[in-house]
N, C-alpha and C positions, 0 to 999 in steps of 0.2 A: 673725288668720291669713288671712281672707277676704279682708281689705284689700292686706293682704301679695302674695299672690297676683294680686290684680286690677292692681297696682302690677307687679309683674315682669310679668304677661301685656302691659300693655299698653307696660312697656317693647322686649319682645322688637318687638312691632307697630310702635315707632318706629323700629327698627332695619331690620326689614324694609322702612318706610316710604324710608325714606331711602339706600337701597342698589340696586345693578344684579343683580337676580334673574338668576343661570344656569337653563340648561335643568338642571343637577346639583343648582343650590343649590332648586331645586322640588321636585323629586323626595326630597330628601333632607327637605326638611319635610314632607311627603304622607308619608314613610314613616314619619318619628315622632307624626306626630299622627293620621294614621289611625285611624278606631274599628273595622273590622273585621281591620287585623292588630293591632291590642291585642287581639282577644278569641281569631284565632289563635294569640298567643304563648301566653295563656292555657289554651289549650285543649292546646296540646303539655304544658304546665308537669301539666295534670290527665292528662293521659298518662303521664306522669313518676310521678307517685303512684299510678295503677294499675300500672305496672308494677311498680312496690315492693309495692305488695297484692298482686299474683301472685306473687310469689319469695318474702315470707311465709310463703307455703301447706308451702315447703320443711320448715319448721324447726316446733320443737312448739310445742301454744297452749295457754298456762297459763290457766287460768281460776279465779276463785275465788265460789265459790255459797255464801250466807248465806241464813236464814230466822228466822222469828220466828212463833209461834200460841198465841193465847191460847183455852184451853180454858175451858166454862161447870163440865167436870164433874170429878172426876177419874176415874181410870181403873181398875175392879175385876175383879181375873180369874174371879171364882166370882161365883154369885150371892145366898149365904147361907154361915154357917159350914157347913163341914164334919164328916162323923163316919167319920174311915176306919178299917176293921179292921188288926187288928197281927195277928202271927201270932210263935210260939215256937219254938225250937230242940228239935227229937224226937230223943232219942240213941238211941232203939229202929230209927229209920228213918235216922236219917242225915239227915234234912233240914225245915224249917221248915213248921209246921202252924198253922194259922187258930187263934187263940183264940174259941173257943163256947162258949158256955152248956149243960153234959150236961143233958138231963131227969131225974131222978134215978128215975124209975117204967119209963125205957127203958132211960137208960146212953148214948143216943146223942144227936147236938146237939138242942138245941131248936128244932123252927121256927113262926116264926107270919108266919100268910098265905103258907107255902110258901120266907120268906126266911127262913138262917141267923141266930140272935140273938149278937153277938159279946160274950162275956166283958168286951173291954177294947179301947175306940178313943182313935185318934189326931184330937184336936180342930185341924181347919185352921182358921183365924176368917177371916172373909170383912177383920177391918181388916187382918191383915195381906199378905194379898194385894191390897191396893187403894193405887194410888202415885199420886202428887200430879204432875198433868199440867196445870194450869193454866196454866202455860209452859212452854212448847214451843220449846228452841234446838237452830240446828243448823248445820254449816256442813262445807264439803269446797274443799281445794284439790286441782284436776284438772290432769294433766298429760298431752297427747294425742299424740300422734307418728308422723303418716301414714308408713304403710310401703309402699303401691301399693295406688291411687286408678285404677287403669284407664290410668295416661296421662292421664288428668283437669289434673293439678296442669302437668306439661313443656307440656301443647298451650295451656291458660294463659298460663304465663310468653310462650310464645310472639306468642299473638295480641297481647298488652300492649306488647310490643316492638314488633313489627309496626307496631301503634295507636299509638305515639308516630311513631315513622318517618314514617306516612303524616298525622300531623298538621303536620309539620314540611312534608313536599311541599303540604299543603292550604295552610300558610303562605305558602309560598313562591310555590303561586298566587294569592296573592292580591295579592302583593308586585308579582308580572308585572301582574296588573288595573290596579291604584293606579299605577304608572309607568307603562302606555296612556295610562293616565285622562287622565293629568298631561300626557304628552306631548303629546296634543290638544285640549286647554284652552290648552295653551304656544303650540303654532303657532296656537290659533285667534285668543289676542288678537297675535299676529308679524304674521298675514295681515290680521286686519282693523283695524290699525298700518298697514298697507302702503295698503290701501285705503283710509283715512284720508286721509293722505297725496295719494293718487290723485284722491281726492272734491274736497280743497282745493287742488289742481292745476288740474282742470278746471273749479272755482269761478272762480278765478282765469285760467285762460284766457279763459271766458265774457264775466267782468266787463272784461278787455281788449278784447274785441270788441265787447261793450255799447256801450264808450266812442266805441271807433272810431268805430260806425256814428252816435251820437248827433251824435258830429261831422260823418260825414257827410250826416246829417237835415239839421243845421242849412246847412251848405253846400248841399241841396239835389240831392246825388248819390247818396242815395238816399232810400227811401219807408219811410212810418209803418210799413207790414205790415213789411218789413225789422225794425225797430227792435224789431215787438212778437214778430215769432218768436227773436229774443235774446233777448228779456225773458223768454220763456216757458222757453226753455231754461232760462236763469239762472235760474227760480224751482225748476225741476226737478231742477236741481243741486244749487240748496240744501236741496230736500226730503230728497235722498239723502246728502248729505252728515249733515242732521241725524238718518237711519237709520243711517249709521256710526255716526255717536259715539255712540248708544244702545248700537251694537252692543259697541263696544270697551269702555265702561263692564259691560256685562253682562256680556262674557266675562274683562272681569276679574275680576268677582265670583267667576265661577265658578272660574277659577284659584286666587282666596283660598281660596273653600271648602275646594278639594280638600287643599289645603295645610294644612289646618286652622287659616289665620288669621281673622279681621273678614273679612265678605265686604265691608266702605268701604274695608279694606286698599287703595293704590292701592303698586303694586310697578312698576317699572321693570323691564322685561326687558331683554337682554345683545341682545336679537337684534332689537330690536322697528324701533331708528333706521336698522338697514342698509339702505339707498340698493339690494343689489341681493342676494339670498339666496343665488343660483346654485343648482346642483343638478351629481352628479355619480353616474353611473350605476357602483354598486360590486357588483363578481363575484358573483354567486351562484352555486357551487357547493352543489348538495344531494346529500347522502349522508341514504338515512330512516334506515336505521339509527343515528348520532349524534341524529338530529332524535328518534327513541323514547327515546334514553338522556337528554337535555336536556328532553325535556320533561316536566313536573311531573305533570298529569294523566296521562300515560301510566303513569308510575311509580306515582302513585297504585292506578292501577286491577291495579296489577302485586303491590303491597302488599294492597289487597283479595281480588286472587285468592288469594292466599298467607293471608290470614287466615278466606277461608271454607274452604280446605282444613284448618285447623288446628279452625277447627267439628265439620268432619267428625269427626275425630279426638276431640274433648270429647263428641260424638252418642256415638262408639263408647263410651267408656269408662262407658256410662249401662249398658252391657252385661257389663261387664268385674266382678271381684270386686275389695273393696277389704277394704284391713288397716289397720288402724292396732293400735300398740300403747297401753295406757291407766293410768295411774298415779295413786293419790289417799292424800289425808291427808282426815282427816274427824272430826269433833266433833260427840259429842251433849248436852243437857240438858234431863230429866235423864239420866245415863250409863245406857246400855242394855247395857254391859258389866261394870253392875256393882247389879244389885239395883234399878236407877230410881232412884238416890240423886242429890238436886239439886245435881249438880256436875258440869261438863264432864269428858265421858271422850270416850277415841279412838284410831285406831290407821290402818294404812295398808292399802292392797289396792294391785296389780297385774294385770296382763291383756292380754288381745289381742282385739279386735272383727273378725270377720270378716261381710260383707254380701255374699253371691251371686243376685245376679238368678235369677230360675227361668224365670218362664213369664208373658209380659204381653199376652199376647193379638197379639202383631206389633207393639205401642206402640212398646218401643224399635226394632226394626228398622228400621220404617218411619221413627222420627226419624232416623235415621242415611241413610238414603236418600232425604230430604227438605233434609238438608243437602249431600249429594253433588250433588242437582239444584240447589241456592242457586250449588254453585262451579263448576258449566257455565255457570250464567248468569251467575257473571259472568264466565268463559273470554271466552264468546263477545264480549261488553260490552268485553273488550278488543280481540278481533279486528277486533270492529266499527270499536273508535276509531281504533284504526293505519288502516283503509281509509279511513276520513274526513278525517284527519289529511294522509295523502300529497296528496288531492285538495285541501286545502284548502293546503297550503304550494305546489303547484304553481298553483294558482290566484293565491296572492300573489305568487310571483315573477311569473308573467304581465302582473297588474297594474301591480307595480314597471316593470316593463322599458313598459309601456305609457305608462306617468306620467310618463317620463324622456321617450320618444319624444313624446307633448303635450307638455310641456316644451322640447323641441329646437323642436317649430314654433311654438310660441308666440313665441318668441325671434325665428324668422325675422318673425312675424307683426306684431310690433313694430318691428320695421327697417322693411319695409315701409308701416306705417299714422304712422310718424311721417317719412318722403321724401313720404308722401301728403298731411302735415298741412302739412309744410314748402311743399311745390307749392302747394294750396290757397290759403293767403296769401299767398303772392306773385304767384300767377295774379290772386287778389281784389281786394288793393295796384293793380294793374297796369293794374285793369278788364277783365282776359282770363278773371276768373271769376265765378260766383255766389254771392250769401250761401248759397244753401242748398248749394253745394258745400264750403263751410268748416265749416259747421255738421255736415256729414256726416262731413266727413275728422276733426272734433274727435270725434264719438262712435267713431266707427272706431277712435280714438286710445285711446279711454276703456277699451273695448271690449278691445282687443289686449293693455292694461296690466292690466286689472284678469282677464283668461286668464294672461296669463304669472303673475301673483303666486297663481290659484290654483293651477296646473301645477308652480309651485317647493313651496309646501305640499303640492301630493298628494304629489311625489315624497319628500318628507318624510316623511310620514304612511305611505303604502303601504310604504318601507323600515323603516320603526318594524315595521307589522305586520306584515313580512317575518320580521324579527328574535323579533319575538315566536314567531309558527306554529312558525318552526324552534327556539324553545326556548334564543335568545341575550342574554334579558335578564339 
């Protein structure tokens, strides 16, 4: 089975090895292989089963109670036989007279030591009052059936509902985190693709100048230090070119991760080879009110408020009287309904339990107004985040609209630094310019390129978080 599995995982991996990754098709493996929303679907799913435990409470709970006890002794009601007086039917009197012993020298009973002597007793014997309790069975089936619980059981049901709802929004945020995450992990190996590119550009310019000049070493129109401030460049570029490709290996790494594939994954992206990204500055209209209804945490905190009031509610009913009505079957052995003879006996009862709180010292009160304070704090907890929220989604469109305007000059700054690069060489070519003025107008060039490619990822990036604050993913 293990093998099994290692064989399909590292198939899907050649799949993905071998195919043009979208900004969609990332996102949509980040969201199945994610470990923290596997643990929030799981955590809704155990919402799900409290709420079913709370609407339980509705209906009645059968239970059934067994016991077993083994006695050392058995069980004797007296503690010796007995000798009880009997007494006779008097037709003189109409009703029943002690059997005594007359003294026959008085006529009247006889007593010794002050106690009457009776004629004729009834022998109890201690064996037959003594039953055999060596085993000891018993057992009762109970039937319970809440009749008002304070409101206890309704504010229940409620908070469990609630508590699913707002596990689903916890989801959901987490869902918006994992597609950030992803999105800039995506444009960061796009940009440093781009700069890649850039690096081995100006590599590549360098090594044409190199050449140039070695020729003109050799011709003798120009000098040694010429040759070596190329060379030094050219080793500089190489350093940094060999910084890119660390970089872009890494941030692919980090793309697998998030994705949950091999972080050796190497993935093609869809967007990585474009020649030029562009950027286009899109409306933002804000209304807060949609941006509180779209957003996850808002709602969250709007589900919390709502479940510490329903607290409240559970505090009070600790104050409230409860009923239930109560029904039982029940067996004993030996039968206590029939002489203690060793054989199950039984029968049923009914009833009704009533539980009225009296007097607790202010204990419950004060819980009930302990939880009243728990749902101002978190009122306020909401109040607080809508004020944070508006500043912080007005802060990102700012941004945005900033990142577009860097953007727009970068563009111009480019036009510019490559008529300046173009001049340069031809001025150089011509002898109307200096090596260190070409060498200038190439970093000028390197420079302008590698602003505009970050100016198109901010404006990417900042529109991402734009979308998020306002609660559009």
């Amino acid at each position: 089975m293990r093998n099994i599995l290692l064989i399909a995982f590292c198939a899907v991996t050649m799949v993905v090895t071998g195919q043009v990754m979208t900004l969609d098709s990332c996102r949509n493996l980040a969201l199945r292989n994610n470990k923290e929303i596997q643990q929030a679907t799981l955590a809704i799913e155990k919402a799900g089963y409290q709420r079913k435990e709370a609407a339980a409470a509705y209906l009645p709970q059968f239970d059934l109670t067994a016991g077993y006890i083994y006695n050392s002794r058995k069980l004797s009601l007296i503690k010796e036989d007995q000798m009880l007086p009997t007494k006779s039917f008097n037709p003189q009197t109409g009703s029943y007279d002690y059997n005594l012993v007359i003294d026959p020298s008085t006529g009247y009973p006889l007593q010794v030591n002050g106690q009457y002597v009776p004629s004729m007793v009834a022998l109890l014997p201690k064996s037959g009052l003594t039953f055999n309790t060596h085993n000891l069975m018993g057992g009762a089936l109970t039937v319970t059936q809440p009749i008002y619980m304070g409101g206890k059981i309704t504010a229940m049901n409620q908070i469990t509902d609630l508590a699913q709802q707002l596990a689903q929004e916890m989801r959901q945020s987490k869902v918006e985190d994992v597609i950030y995450s992803v999105d800039a992990a995506y444009w960061q190996v796009v940009s440093l693709c781009a700069k890649q590119k850039l690096a081995r550009s100006y590599v590549n310019l360098l090594q044409s100048l190199d050449n140039d000049v070695k020729a003109m070493v050799e011709q003798g129109v120009a000098t040694r230090a010429n040759q070596l401030s190329v060379d030094v460049k050219l080793n500089e570029a190489n350093v940094d070119l060999t910084k890119v490709d660390n970089g872009v290996t890494l941030s692919r790494m980090l793309l697998a991760q998030l994705c949950g594939l091999p972080i050796n994954t190497v993935m093609t992206l869809a967007d990585e080879n474009r020649d030029e990204l562009g950027a286009t500055l899109s409306p933002t209209s804000i209304n807060m009110s949609e941006v509180y209804d779209k957003r996850h945490d808002i709602r969250s905190l709007e589900l919390a408020t709502r479940i510490y009031d329903q607290q409240v509610k559970v505090a009070r009913s600790e104050m409230m009287p409860k009923v239930a009505a109560v029904a039982a079957l029940h067996a004993t052995n030996p039968n206590s309904y029939n002489g203690f003879e060793n054989r199950f006996g039984g029968g049923f009862s009914v009833g009704a339990t009533l539980r009225m709180p009296l007097w607790h010292w202010g204990g419950l009160s004060n819980k009930v107004k302990a939880a009243q304070v728990e749902a101002h704090v978190k009122r306020l907890e909401l109040d607080d985040a809508k004020e944070k929220i508006e500043l912080q989604v007005n802060q990102a469109a700012f941004r945005y609209q900033e990142a577009f305007k860097t953007y727009e000059a970068t563009r111009t700054n480019l036009v510019q630094a490559d008529e300046n690069l173009r001049i340069a060489n031809v001025a150089y070519k011509e002898g109307m310019g200096t090596l260190d003025d070409v060498l200038t107008a190439q970093t000028a060039w390197l420079k302008a390129n590698s602003e505009k490619i970050d100016a198109e990822i901010d404006v990417q990036m900042t529109h991402e978080y734009l979308n998020k604050v306002m609660g559009n993913f």
